[in-house]
N, C-alpha and C positions, 0 to 999 in steps of 0.2 A: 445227499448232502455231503459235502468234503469241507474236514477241516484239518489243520495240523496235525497228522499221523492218524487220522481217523477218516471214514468215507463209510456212507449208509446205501444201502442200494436198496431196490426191490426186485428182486430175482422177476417178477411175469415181466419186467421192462427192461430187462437184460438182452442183449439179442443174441437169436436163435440161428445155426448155422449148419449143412451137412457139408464135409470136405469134401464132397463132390454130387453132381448133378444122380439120382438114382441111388446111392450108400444108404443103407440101412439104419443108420445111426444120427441124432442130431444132438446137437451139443448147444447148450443153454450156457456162454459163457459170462460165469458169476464175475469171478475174479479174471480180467485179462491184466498180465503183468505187464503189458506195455500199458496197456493206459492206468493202472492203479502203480508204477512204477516198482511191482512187487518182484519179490525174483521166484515163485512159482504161479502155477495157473491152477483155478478149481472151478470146475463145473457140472454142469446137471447133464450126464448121459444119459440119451434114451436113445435103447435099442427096439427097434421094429421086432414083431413075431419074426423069429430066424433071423435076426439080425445078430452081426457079430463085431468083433476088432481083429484086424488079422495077425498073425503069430507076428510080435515085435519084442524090440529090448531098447535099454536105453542104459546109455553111456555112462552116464552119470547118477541122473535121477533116481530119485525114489519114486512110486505112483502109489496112491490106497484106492482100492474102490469101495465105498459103505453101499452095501444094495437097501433100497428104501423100498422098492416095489417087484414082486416077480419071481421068475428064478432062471437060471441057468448055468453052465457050468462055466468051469476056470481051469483052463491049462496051464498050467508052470511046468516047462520042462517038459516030462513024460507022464507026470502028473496032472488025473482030471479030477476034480470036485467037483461036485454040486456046491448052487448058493442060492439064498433064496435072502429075502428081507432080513436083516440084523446080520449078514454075513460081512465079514469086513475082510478084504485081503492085503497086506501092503506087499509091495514087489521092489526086492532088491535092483541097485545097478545089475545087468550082465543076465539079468533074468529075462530068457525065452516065455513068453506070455499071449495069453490071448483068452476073452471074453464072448462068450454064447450066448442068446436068449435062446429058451428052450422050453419056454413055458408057454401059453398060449397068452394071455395078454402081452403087451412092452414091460418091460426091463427098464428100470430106473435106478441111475448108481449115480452118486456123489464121486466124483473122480478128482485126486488133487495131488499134483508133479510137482515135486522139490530137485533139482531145480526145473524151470519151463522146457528147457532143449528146445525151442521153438514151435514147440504143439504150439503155441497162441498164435502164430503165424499160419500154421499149415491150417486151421480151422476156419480162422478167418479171411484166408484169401477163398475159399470155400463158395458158395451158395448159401443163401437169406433163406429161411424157412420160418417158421413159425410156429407156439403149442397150438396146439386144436383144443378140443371142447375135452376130449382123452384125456392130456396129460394133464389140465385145468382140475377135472375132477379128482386124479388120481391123488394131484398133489394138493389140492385143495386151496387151489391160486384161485379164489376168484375176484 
């Protein structure tokens, strides 16, 4: 439902996308700021077992990832963590970054970019994918 400055979604009828045919990663986008006219993006990452983001930065943005399910680590810089469920990272502008799964199920993280830099672009010219029965139960979409 949309109304003046407000819009209701349901995340399972959100559509599902990987940036490319085979990438490890699929992105459930919640909030696209082109079509909700917002100025950042937030959506449901899910990394494959061994799945990753590769070492990037971003110009301006800010990004947080909240991890909901899993664990893996988080490189900032020369800096690695562990993270697992309740781990929350936010990542400055100019910050060298990258995200692991390294647990044995998928890695599920709340990911949200202030501002977009055009992630909602690069996701969505992407590949359609779909949850499966997996991420249904994990998140308890049913």
């Amino acid at each position: 439902m949309t109304l003046p400055g407000f819009t209701h979604l349901n995340a399972i009828d959100c559509p599902v996308f990987r940036i490319a045919a085979g990438e490890t990663n699929k992105f459930v986008m919640l909030i696209d700021p082109l079509a909700e006219q917002t100025g950042f993006i937030q959506v449901l990452e899910i990394f494959d077992v061994d799945g990753f983001t590769p070492p990037n930065q971003h110009r301006a943005a800010e990004e947080v990832f909240v991890v909901l399910h899993g664990q893996g680590q988080a490189r900032v810089g020369d800096e690695v963590m562990n993270i697992h469920a309740g781990s929350v990272l936010l990542l400055r502008p100019g910050q060298t970054h990258a995200v692991r799964n390294t647990g044995q199920t998928r890695l599920y993280c709340l990911t949200t970019m202030v501002p977009d830099e055009d992630f909602a672009k690069l996701i969505t010219s992407g590949v359609k994918d779909a949850l499966d029965a997996q991420d249904l139960a994990v998140l308890g979409w049913d």
